[in-house]
Every structure is written in C-alpha cells, then in structure tokens.
C-alpha positions as CSV (number, residue, x, y, z in Angstrom):
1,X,-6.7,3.4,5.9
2,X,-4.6,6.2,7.0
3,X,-1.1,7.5,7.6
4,X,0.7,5.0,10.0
5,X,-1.1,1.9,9.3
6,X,0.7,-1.1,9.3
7,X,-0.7,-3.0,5.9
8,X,0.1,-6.1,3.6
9,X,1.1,-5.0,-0.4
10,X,-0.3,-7.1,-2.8
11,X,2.3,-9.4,-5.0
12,X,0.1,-7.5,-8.1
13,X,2.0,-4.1,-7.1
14,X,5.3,-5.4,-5.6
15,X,5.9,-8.3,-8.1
16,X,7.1,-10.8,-5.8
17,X,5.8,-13.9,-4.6
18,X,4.1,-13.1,-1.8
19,X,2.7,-10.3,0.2
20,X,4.7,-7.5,1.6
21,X,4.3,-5.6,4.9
22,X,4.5,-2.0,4.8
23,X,3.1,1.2,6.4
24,X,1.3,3.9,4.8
25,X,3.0,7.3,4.1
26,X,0.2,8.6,2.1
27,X,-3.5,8.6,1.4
28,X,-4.6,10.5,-1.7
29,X,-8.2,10.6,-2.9
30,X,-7.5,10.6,-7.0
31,X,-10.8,11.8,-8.7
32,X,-10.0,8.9,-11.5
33,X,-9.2,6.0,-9.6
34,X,-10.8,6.9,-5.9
35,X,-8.3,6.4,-3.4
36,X,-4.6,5.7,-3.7
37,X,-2.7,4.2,-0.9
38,X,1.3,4.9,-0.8
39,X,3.3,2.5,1.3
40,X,7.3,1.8,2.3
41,X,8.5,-1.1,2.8
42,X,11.3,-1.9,5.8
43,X,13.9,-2.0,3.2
44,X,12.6,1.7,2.3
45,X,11.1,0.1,-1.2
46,X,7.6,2.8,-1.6
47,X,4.8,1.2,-3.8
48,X,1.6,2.6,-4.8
49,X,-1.5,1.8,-6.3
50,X,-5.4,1.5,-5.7
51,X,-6.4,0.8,-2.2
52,X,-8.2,-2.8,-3.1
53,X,-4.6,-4.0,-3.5
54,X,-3.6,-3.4,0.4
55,X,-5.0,-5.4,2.9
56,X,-4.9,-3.7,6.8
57,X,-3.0,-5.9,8.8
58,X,-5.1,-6.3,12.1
C-alpha cells in the first residue's frame, strides 16, 4: 500500500460493524510490528494499526 490508496478498515480497528473505507495518509515500517498503515476516514476519523487489517479496495 501507499500514500493515497483508497482501502477498507477492518471492524477489528474501527469497532463498528462493518468495514470502513478510507485512504492512506501514512505508511510506517515499525521494526516491532512490520508495517503500519494509517488511514482517515471521510468523516476525518484516522485509524491505525498493522497492515493485515486493511484490505486495498481495487
């Protein structure tokens, strides 16, 4: 993924019901957790969390 990508937020990060769309702001490559995805939502929510829990919407 990278900065601009249009991607779904899981409901395990956003703790709603369903998934969330949302585009990336930032990319980080955390030495502890490998990469962290950063993502706001259109309501201007930003969630984070490891990138297995954002799916790239096509």
């Amino acid at each position: 993924m990278k900065l601009g990508d249009i991607v779904l937020i899981s409901p395990e990060v956003t703790m709603l019901k369903e998934w969330v769309r949302g585009k990336v702001i930032e990319v980080e490559a955390n030495p502890f957790v490998g990469t962290v995805i950063s993502a706001q939502t259109a309501d201007g929510a930003i969630y984070f969390n490891k990138e297995s829990l954002f799916k790239l919407v096509a």
